[in-house]
TIVO-2410 file (N, C-alpha, C; in nm, 3 decimals):
# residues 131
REC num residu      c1      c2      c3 atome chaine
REC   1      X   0.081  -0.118   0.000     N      A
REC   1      X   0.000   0.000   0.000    CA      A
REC   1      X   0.086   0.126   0.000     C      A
REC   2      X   0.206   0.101   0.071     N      A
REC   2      X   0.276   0.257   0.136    CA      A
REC   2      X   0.330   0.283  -0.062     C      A
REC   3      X   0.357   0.194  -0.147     N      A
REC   3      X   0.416   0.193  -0.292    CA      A
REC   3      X   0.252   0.269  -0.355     C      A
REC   4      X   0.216   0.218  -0.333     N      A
REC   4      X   0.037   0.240  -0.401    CA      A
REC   4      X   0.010   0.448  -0.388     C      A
REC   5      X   0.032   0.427  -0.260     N      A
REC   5      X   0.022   0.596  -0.192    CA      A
REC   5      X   0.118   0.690  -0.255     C      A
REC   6      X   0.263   0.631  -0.243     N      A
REC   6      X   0.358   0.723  -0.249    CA      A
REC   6      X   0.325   0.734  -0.441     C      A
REC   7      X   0.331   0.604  -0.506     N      A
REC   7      X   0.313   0.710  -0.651    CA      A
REC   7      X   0.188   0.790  -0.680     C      A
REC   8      X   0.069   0.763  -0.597     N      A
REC   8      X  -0.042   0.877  -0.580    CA      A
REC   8      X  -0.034   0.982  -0.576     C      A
REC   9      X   0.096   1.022  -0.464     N      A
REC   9      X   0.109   1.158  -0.408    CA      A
REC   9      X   0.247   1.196  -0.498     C      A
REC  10      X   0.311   1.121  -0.585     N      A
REC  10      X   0.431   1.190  -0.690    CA      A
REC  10      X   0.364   1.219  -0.755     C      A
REC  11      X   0.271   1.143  -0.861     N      A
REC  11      X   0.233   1.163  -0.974    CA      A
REC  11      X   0.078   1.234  -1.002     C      A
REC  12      X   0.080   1.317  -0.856     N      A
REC  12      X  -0.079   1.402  -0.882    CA      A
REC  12      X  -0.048   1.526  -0.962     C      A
REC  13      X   0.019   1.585  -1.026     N      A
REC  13      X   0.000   1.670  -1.141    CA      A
REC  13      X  -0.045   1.603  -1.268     C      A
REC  14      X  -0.049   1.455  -1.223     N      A
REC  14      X  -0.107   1.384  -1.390    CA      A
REC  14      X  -0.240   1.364  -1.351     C      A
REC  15      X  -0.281   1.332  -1.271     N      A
REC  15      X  -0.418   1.300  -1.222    CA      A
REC  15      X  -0.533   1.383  -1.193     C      A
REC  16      X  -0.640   1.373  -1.222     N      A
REC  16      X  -0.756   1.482  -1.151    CA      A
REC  16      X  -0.814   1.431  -1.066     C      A
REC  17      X  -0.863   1.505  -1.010     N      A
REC  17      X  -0.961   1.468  -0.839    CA      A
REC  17      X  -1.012   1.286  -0.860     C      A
REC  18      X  -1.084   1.316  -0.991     N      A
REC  18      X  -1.202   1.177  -1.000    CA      A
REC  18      X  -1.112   1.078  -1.013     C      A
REC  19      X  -0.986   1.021  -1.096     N      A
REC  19      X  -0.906   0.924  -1.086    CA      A
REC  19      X  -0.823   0.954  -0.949     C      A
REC  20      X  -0.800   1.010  -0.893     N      A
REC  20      X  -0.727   1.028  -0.751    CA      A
REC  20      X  -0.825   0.954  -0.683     C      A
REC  21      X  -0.966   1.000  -0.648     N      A
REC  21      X  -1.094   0.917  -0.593    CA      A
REC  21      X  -1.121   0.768  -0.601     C      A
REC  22      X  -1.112   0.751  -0.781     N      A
REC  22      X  -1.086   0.576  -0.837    CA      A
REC  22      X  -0.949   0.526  -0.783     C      A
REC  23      X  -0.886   0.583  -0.773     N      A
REC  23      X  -0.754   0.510  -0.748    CA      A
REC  23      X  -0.768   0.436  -0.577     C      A
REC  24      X  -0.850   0.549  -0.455     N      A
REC  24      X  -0.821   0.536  -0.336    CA      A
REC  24      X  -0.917   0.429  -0.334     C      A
REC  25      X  -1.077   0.430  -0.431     N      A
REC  25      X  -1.141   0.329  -0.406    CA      A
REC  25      X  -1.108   0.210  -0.480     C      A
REC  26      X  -1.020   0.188  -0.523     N      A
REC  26      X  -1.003   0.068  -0.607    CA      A
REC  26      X  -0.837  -0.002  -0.478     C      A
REC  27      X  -0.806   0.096  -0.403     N      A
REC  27      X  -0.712   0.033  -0.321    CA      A
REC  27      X  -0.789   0.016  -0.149     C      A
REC  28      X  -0.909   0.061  -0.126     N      A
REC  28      X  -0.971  -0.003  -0.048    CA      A
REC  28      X  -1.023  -0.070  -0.058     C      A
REC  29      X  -1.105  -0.118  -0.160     N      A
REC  29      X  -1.201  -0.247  -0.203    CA      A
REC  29      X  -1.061  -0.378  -0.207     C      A
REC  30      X  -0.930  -0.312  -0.220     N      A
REC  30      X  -0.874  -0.443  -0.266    CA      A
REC  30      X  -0.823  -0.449  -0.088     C      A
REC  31      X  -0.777  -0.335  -0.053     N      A
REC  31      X  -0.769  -0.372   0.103    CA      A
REC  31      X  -0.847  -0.455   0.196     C      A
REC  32      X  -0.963  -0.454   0.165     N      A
REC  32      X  -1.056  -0.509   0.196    CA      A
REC  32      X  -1.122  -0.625   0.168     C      A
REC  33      X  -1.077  -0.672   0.040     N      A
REC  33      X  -1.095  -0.796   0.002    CA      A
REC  33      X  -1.074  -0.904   0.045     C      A
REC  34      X  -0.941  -0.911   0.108     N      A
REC  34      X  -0.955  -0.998   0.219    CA      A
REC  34      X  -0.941  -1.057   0.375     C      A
REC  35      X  -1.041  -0.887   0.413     N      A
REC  35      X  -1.077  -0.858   0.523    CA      A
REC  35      X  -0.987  -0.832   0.681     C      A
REC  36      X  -0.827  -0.860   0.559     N      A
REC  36      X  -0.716  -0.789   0.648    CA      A
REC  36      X  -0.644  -0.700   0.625     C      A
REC  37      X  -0.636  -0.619   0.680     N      A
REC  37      X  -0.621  -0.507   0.664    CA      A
REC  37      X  -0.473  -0.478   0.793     C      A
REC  38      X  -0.358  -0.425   0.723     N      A
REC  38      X  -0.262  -0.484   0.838    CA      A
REC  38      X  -0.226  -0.335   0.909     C      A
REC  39      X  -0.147  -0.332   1.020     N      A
REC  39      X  -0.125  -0.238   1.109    CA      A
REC  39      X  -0.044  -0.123   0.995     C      A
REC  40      X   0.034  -0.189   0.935     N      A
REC  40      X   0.112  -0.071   0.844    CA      A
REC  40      X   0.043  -0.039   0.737     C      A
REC  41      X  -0.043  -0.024   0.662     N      A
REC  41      X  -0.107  -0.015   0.572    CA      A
REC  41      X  -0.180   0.084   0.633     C      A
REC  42      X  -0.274   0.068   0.736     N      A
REC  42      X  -0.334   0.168   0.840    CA      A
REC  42      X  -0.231   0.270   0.862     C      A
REC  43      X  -0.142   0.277   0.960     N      A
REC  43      X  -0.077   0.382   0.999    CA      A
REC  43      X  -0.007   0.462   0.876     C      A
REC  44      X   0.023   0.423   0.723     N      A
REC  44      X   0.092   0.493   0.636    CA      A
REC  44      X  -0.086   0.594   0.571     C      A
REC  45      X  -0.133   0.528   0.558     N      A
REC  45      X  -0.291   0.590   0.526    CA      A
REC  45      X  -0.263   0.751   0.618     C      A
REC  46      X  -0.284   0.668   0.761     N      A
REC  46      X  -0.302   0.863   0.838    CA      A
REC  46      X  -0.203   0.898   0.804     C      A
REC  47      X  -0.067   0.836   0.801     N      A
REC  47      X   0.038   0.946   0.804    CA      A
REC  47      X   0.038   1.031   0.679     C      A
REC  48      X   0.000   0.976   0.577     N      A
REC  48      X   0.026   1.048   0.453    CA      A
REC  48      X  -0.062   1.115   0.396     C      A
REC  49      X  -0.236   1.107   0.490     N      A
REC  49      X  -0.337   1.163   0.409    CA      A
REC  49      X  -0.321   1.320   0.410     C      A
REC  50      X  -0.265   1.358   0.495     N      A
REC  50      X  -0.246   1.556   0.457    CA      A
REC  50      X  -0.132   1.547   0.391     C      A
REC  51      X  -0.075   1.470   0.286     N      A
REC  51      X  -0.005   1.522   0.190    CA      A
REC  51      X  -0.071   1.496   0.121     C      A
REC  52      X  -0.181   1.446   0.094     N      A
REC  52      X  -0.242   1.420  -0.072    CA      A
REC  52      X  -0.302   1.549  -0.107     C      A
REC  53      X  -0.241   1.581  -0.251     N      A
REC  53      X  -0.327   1.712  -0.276    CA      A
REC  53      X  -0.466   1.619  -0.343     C      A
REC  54      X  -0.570   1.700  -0.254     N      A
REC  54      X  -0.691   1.636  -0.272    CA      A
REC  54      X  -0.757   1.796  -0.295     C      A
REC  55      X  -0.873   1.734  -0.372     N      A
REC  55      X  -0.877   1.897  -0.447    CA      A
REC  55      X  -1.103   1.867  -0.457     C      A
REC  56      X  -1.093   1.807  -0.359     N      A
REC  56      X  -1.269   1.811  -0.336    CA      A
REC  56      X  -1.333   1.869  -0.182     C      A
REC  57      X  -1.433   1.866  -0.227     N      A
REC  57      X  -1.533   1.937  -0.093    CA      A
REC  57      X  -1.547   1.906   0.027     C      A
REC  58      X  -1.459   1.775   0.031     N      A
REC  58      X  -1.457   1.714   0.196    CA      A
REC  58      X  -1.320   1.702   0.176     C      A
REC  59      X  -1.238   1.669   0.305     N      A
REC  59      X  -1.128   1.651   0.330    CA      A
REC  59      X  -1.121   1.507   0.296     C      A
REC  60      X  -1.008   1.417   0.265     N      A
REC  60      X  -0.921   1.325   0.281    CA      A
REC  60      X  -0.974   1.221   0.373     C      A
REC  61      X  -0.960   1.281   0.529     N      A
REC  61      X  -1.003   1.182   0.600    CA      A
REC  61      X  -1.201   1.163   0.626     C      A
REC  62      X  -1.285   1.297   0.558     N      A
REC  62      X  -1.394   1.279   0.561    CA      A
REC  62      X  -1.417   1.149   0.453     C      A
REC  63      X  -1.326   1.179   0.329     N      A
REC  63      X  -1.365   1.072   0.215    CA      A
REC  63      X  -1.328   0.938   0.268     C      A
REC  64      X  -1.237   0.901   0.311     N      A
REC  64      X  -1.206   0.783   0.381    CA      A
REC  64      X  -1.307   0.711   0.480     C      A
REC  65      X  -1.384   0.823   0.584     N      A
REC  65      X  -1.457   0.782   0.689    CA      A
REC  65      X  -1.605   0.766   0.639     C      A
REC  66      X  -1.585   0.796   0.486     N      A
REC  66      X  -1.789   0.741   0.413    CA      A
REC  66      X  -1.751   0.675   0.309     C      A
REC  67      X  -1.659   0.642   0.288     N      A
REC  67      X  -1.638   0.541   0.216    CA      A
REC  67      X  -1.547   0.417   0.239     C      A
REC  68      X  -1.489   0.393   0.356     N      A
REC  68      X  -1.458   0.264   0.392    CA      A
REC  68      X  -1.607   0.188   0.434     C      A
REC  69      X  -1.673   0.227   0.541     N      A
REC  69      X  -1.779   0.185   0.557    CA      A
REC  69      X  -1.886   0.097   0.416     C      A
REC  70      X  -1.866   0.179   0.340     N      A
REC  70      X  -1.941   0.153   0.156    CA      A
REC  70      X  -1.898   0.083   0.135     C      A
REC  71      X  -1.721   0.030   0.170     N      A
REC  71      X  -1.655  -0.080   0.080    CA      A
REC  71      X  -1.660  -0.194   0.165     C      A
REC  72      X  -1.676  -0.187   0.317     N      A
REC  72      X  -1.701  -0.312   0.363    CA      A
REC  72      X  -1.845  -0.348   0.365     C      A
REC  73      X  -1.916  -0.301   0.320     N      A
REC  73      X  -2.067  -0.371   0.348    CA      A
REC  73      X  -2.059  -0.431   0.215     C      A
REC  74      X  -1.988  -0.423   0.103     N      A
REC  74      X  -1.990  -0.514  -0.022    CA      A
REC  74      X  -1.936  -0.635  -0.054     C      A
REC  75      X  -1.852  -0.714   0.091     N      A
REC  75      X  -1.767  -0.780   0.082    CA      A
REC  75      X  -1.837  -0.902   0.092     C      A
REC  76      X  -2.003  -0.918   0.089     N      A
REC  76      X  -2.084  -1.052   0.063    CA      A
REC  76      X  -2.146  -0.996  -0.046     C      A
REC  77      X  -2.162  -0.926  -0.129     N      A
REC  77      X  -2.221  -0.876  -0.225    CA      A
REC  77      X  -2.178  -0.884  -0.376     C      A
REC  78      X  -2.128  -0.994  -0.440     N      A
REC  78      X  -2.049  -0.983  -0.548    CA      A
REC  78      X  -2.114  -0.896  -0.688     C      A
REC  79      X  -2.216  -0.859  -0.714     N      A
REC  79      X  -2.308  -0.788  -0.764    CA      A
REC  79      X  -2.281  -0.656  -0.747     C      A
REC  80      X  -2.262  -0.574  -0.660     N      A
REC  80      X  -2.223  -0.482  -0.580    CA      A
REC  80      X  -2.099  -0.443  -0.583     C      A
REC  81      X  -1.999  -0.555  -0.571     N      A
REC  81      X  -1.840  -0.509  -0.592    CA      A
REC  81      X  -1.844  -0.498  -0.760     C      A
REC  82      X  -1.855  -0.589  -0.820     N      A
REC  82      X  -1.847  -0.592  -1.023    CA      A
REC  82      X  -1.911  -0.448  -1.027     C      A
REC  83      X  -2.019  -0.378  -0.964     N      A
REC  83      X  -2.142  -0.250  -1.006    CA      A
REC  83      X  -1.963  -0.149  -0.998     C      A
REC  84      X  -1.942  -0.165  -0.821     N      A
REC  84      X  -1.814  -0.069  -0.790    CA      A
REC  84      X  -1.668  -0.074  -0.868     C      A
REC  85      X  -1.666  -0.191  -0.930     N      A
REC  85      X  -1.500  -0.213  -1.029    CA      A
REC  85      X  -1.574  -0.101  -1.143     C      A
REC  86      X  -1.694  -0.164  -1.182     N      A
REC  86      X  -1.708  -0.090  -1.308    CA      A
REC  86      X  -1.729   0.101  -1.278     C      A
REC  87      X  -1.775   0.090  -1.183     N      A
REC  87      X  -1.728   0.314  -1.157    CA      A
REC  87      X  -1.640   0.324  -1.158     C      A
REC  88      X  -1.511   0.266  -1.096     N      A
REC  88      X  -1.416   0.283  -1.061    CA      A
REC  88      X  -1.316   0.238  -1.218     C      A
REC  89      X  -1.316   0.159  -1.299     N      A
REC  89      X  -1.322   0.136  -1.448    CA      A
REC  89      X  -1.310   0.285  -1.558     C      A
REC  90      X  -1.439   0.352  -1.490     N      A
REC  90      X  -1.495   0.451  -1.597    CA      A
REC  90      X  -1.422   0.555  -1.495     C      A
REC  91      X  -1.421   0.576  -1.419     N      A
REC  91      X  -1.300   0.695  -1.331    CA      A
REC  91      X  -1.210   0.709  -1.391     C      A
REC  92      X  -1.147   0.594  -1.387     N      A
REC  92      X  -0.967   0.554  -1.397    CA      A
REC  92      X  -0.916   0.639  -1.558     C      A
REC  93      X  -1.015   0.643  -1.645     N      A
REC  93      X  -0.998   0.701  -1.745    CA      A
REC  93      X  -0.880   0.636  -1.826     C      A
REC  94      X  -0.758   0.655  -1.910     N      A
REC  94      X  -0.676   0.634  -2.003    CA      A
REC  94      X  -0.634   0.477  -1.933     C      A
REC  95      X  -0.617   0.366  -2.060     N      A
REC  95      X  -0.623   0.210  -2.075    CA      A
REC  95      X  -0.452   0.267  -1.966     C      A
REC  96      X  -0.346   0.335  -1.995     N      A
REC  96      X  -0.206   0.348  -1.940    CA      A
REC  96      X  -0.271   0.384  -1.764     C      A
REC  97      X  -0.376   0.413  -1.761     N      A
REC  97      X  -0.365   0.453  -1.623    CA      A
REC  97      X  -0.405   0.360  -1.561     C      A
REC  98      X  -0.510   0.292  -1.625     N      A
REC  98      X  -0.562   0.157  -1.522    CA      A
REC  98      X  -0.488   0.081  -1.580     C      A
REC  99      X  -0.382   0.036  -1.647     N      A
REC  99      X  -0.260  -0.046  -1.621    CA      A
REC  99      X  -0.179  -0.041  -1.519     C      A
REC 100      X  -0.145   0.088  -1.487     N      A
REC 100      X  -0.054   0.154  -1.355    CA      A
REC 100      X  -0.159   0.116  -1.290     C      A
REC 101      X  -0.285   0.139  -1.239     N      A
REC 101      X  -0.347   0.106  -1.114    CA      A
REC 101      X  -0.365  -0.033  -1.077     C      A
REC 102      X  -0.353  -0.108  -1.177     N      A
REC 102      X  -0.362  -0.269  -1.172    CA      A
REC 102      X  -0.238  -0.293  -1.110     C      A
REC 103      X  -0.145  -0.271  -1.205     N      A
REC 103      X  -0.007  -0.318  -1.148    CA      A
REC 103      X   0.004  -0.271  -0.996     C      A
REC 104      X  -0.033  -0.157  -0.925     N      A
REC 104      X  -0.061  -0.080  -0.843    CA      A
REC 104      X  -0.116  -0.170  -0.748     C      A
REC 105      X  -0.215  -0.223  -0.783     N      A
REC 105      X  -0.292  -0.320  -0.698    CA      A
REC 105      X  -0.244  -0.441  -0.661     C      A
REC 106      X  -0.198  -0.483  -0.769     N      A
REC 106      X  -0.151  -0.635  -0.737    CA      A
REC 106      X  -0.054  -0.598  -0.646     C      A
REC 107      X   0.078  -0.467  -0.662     N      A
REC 107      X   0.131  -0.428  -0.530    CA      A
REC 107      X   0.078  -0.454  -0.416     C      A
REC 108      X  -0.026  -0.432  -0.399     N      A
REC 108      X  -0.112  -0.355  -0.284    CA      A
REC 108      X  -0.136  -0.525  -0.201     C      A
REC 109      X  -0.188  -0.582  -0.289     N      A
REC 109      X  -0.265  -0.705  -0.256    CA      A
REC 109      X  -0.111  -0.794  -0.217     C      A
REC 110      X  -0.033  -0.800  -0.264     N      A
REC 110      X   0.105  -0.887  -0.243    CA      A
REC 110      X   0.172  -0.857  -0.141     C      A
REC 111      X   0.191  -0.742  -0.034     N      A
REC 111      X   0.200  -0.652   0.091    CA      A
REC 111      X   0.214  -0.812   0.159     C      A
REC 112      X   0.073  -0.836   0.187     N      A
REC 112      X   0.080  -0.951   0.279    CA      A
REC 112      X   0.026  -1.108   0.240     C      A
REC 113      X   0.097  -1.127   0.106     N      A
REC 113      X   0.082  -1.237   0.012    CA      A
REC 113      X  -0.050  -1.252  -0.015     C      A
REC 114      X  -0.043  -1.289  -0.151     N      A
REC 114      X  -0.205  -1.293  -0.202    CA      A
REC 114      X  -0.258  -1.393  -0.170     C      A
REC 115      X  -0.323  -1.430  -0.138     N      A
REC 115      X  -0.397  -1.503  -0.088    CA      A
REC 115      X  -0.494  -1.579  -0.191     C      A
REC 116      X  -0.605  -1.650  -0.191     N      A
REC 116      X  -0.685  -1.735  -0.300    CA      A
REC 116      X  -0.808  -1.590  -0.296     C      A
REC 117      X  -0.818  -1.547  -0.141     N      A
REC 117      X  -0.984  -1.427  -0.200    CA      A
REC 117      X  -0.873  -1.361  -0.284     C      A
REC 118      X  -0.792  -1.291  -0.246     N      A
REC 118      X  -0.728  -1.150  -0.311    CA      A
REC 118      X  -0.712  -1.169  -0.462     C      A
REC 119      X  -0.648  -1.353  -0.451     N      A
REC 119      X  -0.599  -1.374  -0.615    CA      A
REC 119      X  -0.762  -1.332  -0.711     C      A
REC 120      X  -0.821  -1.406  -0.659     N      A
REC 120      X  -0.983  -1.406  -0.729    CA      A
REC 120      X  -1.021  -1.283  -0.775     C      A
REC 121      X  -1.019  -1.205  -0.619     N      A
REC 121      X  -1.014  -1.042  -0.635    CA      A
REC 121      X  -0.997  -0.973  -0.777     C      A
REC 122      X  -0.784  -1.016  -0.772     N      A
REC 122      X  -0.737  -0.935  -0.840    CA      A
REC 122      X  -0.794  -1.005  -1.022     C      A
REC 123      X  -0.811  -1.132  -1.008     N      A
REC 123      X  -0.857  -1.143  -1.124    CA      A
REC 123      X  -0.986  -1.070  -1.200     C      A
REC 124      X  -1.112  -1.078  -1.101     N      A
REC 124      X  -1.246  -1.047  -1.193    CA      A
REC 124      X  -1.251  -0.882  -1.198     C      A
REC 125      X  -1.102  -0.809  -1.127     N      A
REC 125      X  -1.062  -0.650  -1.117    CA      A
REC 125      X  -1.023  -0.646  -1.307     C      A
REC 126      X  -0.935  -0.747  -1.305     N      A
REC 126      X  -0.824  -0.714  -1.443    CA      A
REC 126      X  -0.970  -0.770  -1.531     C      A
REC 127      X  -1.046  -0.855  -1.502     N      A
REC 127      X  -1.199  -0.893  -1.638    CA      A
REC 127      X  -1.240  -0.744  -1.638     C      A
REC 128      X  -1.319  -0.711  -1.546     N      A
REC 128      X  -1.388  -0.607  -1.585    CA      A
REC 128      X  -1.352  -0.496  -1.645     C      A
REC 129      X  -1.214  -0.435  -1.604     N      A
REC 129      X  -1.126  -0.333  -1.628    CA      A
REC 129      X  -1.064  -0.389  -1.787     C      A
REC 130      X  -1.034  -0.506  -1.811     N      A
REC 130      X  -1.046  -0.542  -1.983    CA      A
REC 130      X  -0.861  -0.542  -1.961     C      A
REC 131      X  -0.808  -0.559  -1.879     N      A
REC 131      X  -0.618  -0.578  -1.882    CA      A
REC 131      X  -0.601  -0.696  -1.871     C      A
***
């Protein structure tokens, strides 16, 4: 995750608000995927959320605190997560960017070895997204 963040926060002069948004929800849904979520992954989140230039109407940690909640109530819902890949799909905008966010992810998900949910995860992520 702390790899996932840090090219977030280099490479935000390429990005606009709405893929900055797809990016954070496409690395909590995968955080979450399989329902561990580890101590360092947490503590690099607060430490680094007042450096993200975030450029919307709530702060950083407001977006975090209404939308983690959103991403764990989907985690029996497979209907619901495919609905959320695909916003998060049409966010991500340019095929080069949701390549970087894939590769990004599978980062994310490999932190604390992938596991069989995460692998699954990361697979029906790369179907829908078309990589």
């Amino acid at each position: 995750m702390q790899n996932f963040f840090q090219k977030l926060f280099d490479r935000s002069s390429e990005t606009n608000q709405v893929q900055r948004e797809a990016l954070v929800d496409l690395c909590l849904l995968g955080m979450y995927s399989d329902t561990l979520v580890s101590l360092a992954e947490q503590d690099f989140l607060d430490a680094q959320s007042a450096r993200l230039p975030w450029e919307s109407g709530m702060s950083f940690d407001l977006y975090l605190q209404t939308t983690i909640p959103k991403v764990r109530a989907l985690k029996n819902d497979p209907l619901k997560i495919k609905e959320l890949i695909q916003d998060i799909d049409r966010r991500l905008g340019s095929d080069e960017f949701k390549r970087n966010a894939i590769d990004e992810l599978e980062n994310l998900l490999s932190t604390d070895g992938i596991i069989k949910i995460e692998g699954e995860f990361l697979t029906q992520v790369k179907a829908v997204i078309g990589i």
